[in-house]
N, C-alpha and C positions, 0 to 999 in steps of 0.2 A: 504493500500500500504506500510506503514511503517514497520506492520509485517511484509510481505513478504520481505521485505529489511532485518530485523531483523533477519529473520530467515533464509535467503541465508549465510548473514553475520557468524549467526554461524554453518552452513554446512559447509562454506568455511573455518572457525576458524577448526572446529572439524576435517575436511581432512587435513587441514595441520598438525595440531597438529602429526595425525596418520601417515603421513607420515615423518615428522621428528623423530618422537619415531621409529619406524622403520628404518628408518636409521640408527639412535644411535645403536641400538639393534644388526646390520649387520656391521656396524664400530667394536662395540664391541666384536663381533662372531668371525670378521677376522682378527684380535689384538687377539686374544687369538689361533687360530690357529695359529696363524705368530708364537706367544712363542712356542705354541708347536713344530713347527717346527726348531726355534734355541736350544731346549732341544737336537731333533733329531740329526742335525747336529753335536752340541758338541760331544757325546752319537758316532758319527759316528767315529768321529775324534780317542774316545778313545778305540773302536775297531780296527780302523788303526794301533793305536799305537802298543796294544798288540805281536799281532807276531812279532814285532820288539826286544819287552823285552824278549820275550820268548825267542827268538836264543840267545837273549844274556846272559842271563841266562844258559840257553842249553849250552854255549859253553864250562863254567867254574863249571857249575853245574851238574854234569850226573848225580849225586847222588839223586839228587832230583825232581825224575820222579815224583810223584805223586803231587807236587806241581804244575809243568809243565803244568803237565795233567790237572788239577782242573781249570789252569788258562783260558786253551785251551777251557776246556769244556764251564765253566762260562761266557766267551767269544759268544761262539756260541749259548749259551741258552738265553743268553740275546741279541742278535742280531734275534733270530726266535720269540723271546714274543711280540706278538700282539695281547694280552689282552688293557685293560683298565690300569687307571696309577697304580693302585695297584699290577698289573701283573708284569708292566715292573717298578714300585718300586724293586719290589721284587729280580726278576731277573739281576738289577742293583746294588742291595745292595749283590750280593752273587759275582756279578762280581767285585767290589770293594773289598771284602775281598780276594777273592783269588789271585789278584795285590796284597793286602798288602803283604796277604804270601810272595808271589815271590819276594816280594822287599825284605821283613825279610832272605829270602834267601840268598842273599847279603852280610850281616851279617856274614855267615859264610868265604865267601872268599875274604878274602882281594884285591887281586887281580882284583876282578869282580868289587867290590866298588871303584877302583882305574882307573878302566878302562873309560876313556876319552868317547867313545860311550855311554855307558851303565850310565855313570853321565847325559848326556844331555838325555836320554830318562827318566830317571828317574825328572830329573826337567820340559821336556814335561808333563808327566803324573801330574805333580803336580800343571801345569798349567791347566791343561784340566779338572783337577777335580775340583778346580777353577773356571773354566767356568760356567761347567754343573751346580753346584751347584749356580753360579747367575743367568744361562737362566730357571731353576727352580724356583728361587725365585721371577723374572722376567714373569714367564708364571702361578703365584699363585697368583699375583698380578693380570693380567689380569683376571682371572680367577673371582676373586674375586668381580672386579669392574662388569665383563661381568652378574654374577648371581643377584647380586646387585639391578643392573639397570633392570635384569629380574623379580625381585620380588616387587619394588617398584610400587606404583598404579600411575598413571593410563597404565604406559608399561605396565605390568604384564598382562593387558588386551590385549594390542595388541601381547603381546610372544606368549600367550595363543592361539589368534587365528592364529597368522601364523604359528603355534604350532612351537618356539624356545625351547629348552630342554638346562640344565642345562649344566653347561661344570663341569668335573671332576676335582679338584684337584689333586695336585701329592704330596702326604701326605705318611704318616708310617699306614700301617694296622693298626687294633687296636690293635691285638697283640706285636705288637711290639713299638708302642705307649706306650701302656699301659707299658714295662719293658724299656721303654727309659726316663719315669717317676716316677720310682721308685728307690730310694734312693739309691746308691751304698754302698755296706756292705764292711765293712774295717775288716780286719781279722789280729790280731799279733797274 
């Protein structure tokens, strides 16, 4: 009779155990979509913004259509990428350089830099890239804890059967890894 006591004891041990790892595991799944979704949001925000720089730019700049354009484009190629993080890495790293341009553009008119609108959209954008880049750091974090806790034993047996799958990173290609770690060359 004591077996049998014994051994209900640990069915009852081993189903809870399984049902709190699980738990954890779906805690930790939906904390890592939440980040992803405050990446998004920021990321929407800075879409928002865009068309706003651009008139303003546009207004004092006709000269420099093709910056415009590039901004325009980069804008909309990274608002349609629904790839994986690498995708919209990418497509976010091209939208940020073509904002730099458009700000560099600035540069050339005094006027445009001195313009009261166009200074608070330019400190918005500087806020926003700010963001993005903490809800990144913030959703690499979860990320991080989420696979973690997916690979350590004895979860790693219950992910496996309720088949949980890894969450991605939002990291630098390795191409671009790889020459973001290589030594800058100094030229006189």
């Amino acid at each position: 009779m004591i077996i049998l006591y014994i051994l209900g004891a640990l069915i009852v041990a081993a189903s809870v155990y399984v049902a709190v790892a699980y738990n954890l595991l779906v805690a930790a799944k939906n904390t890592v979509n939440a980040a992803w979704s405050d990446v998004e949001v920021q990321v929407k925000r800075r879409y928002d913004l865009v068309p706003n720089l651009v008139s303003a730019v546009k207004a004092y700049a006709e000269h420099e259509s093709s910056v415009i354009e590039n901004a325009v484009k980069a804008r909309t190629a990274a608002m349609s990428a629904q790839g994986g993080a690498d995708e919209r890495y990418s497509a976010e790293k091209n939208l940020s350089t073509a904002l730099k341009s458009l700000i560099a553009v600035s540069e050339k008119y005094p006027e445009l830099k001195a313009s009261e609108n166009f200074l608070k959209l330019q400190f918005e954008l500087t806020d926003i890239e700010d963001r993005i880049k903490a809800s990144r750091r913030f959703y690499n974090t979860n990320v991080m804890d989420f696979n973690t806790r997916m690979e350590q034993f004895p979860c790693n047996i219950i992910a496996k059967h309720f088949s949980f799958k890894q969450a991605d990173f939002f990291e630098l290609p390795h191409k671009e890894a790889a020459a973001a770690n290589k030594p800058a060359e100094v030229k006189f």
